[in-house]
N, C-alpha and C positions, 0 to 999 in steps of 0.2 A: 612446606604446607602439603599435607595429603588430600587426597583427592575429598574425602567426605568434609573438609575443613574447607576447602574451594567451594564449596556448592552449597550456594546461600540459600536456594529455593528447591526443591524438589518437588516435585507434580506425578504421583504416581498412578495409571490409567484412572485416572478422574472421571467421575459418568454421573451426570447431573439431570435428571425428569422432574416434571410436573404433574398433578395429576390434573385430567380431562377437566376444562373449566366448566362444562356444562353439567357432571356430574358429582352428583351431591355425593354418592355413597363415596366416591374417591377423595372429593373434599373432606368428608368426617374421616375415613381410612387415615387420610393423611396428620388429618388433627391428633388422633391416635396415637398416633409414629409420633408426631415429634414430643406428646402429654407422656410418651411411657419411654423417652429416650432413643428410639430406634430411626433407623434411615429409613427413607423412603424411596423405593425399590420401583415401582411402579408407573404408570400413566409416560406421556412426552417428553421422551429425551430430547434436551437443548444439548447436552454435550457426551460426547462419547469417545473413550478409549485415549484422553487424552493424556500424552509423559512427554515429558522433557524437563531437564535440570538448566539454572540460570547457576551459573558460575561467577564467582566474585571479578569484578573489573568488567564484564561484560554489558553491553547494551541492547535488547531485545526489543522488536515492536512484534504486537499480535493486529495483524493484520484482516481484513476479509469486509465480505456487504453486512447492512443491517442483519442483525436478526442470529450472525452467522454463530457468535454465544459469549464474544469478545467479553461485553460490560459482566455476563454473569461467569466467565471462568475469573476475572479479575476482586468479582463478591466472594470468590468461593477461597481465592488464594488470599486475601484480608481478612477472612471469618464472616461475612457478611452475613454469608451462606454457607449451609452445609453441605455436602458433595451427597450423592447418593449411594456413591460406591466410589472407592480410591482412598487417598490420604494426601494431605498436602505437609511438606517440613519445611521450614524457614528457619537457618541455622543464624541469627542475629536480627539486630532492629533495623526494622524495616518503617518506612513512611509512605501513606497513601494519597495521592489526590487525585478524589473521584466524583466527590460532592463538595466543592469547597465551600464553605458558609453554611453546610447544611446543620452544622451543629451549633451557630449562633442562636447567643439571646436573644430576640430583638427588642426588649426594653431595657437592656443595657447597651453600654456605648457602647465602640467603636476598641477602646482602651479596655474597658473590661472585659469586654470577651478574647482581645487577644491575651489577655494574661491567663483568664479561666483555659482559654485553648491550647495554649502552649505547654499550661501545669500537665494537662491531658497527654498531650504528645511526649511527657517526660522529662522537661525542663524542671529546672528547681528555683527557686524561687532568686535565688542570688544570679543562674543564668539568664532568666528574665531579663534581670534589672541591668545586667551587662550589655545583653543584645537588645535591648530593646529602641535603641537609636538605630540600628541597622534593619530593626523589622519598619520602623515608624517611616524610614527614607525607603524602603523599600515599596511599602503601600504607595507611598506617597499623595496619603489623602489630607494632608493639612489638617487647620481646624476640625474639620470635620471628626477625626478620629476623636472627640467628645461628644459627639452628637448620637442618638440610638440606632444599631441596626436598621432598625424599619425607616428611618428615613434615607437609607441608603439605596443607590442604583444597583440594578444587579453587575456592574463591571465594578463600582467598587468592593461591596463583597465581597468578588472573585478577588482581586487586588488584597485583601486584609487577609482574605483566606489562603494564597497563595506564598504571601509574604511571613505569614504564622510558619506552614510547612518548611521553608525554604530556609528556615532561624534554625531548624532540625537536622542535620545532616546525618543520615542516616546510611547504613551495610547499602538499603536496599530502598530505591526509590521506584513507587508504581503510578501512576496517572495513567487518566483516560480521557482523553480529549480535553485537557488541561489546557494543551497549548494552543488550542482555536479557537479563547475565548477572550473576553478585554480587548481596548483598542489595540492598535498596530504597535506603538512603543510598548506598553506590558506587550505583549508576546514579546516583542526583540527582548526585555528584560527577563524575560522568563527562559528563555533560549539561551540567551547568555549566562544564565545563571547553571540551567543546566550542562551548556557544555564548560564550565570549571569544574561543577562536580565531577565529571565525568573524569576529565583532564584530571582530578587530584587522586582516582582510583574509585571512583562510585562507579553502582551497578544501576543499571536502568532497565524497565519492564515497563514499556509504556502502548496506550492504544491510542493510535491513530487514524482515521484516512488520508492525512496528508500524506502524499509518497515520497516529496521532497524535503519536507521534514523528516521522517523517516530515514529515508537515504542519508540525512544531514547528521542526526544523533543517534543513530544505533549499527552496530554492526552485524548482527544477526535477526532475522524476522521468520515470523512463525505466521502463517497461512490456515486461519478457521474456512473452513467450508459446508453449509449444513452440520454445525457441531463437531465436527470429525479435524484432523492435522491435516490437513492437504499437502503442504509443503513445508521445507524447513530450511536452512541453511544459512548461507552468504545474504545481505540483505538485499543487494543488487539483485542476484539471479532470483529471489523470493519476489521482490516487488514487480519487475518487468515481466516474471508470468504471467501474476497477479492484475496488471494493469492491461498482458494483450489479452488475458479472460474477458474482465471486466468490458473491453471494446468491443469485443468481439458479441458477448453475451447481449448489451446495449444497439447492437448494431442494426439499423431497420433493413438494411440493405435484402434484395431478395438473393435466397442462396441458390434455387433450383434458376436456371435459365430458359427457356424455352429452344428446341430444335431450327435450325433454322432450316429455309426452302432450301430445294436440290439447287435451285439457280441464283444462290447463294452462297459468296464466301466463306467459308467457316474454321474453326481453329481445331485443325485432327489431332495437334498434338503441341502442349508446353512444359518446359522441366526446367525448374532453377537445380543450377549447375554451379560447383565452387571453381578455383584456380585449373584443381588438378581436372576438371568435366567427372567429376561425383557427383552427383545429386545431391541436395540440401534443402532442410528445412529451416535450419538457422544458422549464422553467422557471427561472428565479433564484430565489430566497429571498426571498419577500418578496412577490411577484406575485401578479396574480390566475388562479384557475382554477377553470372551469365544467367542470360535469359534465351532458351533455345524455344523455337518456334517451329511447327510443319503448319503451313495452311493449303488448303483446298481451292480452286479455283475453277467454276462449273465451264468455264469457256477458254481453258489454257492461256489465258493471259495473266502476268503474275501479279497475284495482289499485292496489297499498302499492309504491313505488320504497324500495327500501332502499339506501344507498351506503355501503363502509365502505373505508376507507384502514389498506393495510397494507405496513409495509417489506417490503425485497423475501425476506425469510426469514421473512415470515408472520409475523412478530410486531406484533397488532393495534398502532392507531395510535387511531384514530376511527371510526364511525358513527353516522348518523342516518336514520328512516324519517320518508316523505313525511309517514305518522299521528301521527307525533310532534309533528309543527307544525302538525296539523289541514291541511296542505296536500292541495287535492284534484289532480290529474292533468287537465291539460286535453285532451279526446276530437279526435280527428286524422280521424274517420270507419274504416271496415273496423273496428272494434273494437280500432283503436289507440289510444295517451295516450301525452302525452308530457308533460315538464317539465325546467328545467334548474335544479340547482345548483350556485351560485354561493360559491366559496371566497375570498374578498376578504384580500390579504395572507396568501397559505398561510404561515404557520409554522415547516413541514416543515425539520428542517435538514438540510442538502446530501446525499445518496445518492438509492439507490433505493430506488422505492416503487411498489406496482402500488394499483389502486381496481379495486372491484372492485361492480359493479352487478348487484343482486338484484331479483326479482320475485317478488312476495308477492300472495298471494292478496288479495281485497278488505278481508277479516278482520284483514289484516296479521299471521295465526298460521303460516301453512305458508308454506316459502320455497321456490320451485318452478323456478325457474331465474338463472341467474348468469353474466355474464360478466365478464372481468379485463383491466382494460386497464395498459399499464406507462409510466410516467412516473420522468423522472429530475429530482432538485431540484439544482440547483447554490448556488455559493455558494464564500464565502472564511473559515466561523466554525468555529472550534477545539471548540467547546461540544460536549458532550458529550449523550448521549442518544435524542432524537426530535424534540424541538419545539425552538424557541428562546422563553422568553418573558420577555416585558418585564420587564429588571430596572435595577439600580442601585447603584452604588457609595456610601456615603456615611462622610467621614471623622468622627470626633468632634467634636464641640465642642468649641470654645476652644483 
């Protein structure tokens, strides 16, 4: 198979505006443009300069906050929407779920619109009649699947609509927040469903904010940011940037600190340091990292180094003061001290996390100045939490 025969989708610099909602002449302009065939060039770009190719067997998530152009780069790669500038290729059939039920009847049943919807999707009328024991168990709406649409909740809906798609196995499957919707069993059925696809050679492009979903069924993630690619690659190292942003940009905490008095401990100096004492910004899981300290002491008595480790949304992690381990501070001259601690095998699972270095009076009771240094942990672990630690699987006896 050659390479143009691999590459189920192509996306080439894609650039999608709107025009000014407040003006009229841009609204008729635009009416224009689409009454005489032509693109629309003009007003608010939602997406810009956006390529990249989905390759057969592959799994993608597009990643990023509200707004960033997810749901409408996902219109534009269905036909939804037109692009403004680009072109999009889809070499084979592809399946979308982005509005499930939005194409039902609602004064017909439950049964009639999944046959009308299925014929849509490309079924024939003899695969219908084959699968349609496998759509019917898969909804799993009972009697009801006679009853019309409109008496329907919106989780079964979702249910009849998801279970329509799912009868289609399609080159190229796309959803957008497909999988966070219905109770907690449809997800798991939905999930499960998707990783057989996946498992049998299907390709996935799906939009999420879930990061552990994400992480669970895709290999590769794609980072919108204001319209624009931010990032691309490995889905791990896409998502854990993506999430120390997101803390980090979330974060109320105050950045500037204020000076502390002359007659005041203070922190003249902190640098995270790896194994070999290089400086670093980030790490793998698992590594070592020091934390080197100079502080200040206005009356030559050595002060209390306090360090405490917090994700990057401030929620504590760890600390320890120097007095806690009877460690003293060894004296630099000018009324400095210094000492370095040493983190052997950090724990930390994969995101962001800032440390953040205190000086404490000699009493180690008043904490009188502070700096925060940011550090990112990588990694490839699903685990949940903060730490990772040492566990174990173990089967029964006998």
């Amino acid at each position: 198979m050659n390479e143009s025969e691999s590459t189920l989708l192509r996306v080439a610099n894609v650039r999608k505006s709107f025009p000014p909602a407040g003006a009229s002449a841009g609204r008729l302009a635009a009416v224009f443009r689409l009454i005489t065939g032509q693109r629309s060039q003009f007003g608010e770009a939602v997406l810009n300069d956006i390529d990249f190719d989905i390759r057969r067997g592959e799994s993608t998530a597009i990643i990023g906050t509200n707004g960033a152009g997810k749901s409408t780069l996902l219109k534009i790669i269905t036909g939804v929407q037109q692009p403004s500038e680009g072109r999009i290729e889809v070499n084979g059939r592809f399946s979308a779920l982005l509005e499930l039920g939005a194409g039902f009847e609602p004064d017909y049943s439950g049964l009639e619109n999944l046959r009308m919807n299925a014929a849509l999707l490309g079924l024939s009328r003899e695969q219908i009649r084959d699968r349609l024991d496998e759509i019917l168990d898969f909804a799993g709406l009972g009697e009801s699947i006679h009853k019309p649409i409109r008496h329907y909740s919106s989780g079964m809906v979702v249910r009849l609509g998801f279970a329509i798609a799912a009868s289609v196995r399609p080159d190229l499957l796309i959803t957008d927040e497909v999988l966070a919707v219905g109770d907690e069993s449809f997800q798991k059925k939905c999930i499960r469903w998707v990783e057989n696809y996946l498992s049998d050679g299907g390709t996935l492009l799906m939009v999420s904010h879930n990061m552990y979903q994400v992480q669970k069924l895709c290999q590769q993630a794609l980072w919108l940011r204001e319209g624009r690619i931010h990032a691309r690659g490995d889905v791990f190292d896409v998502t854990q940037s993506y999430l120390a942003w997101h803390e980090r940009r979330d974060s109320a905490r105050q950045q500037s600190r204020p000076q502390p008095s002359q007659s005041h401990c203070r922190v003249a100096d902190a640098e995270l340091l790896d194994a070999g004492d290089s400086p670093l910004s980030s790490l793998n899981m698992g590594e070592t990292m020091k934390v080197r300290v100079v502080l200040e002491s206005p009356d030559g008595r050595p002060p209390v180094a306090l360090v405490g480790l917090v994700r990057s949304d401030g929620t504590p992690v760890y600390g320890v003061a120097s007095d806690h381990d009877r460690h003293v501070l060894t004296p630099l001259g000018e009324r400095r001290y210094t000492t370095t601690l040493e983190f052997p095998e950090l724990s930390l699972l994969p995101g962001g996390y800032a440390v953040r270095v205190h000086a404490m009076d000699p009493e180690g009771i008043r904490l009188q100045d502070t700096v925060e240094l940011e550090v990112s942990v990588r990694g490839r672990s699903r685990a949940l939490g903060l730490v990772h630690l040492p566990h174990r699987w173990a089967d029964p006896e006998g």
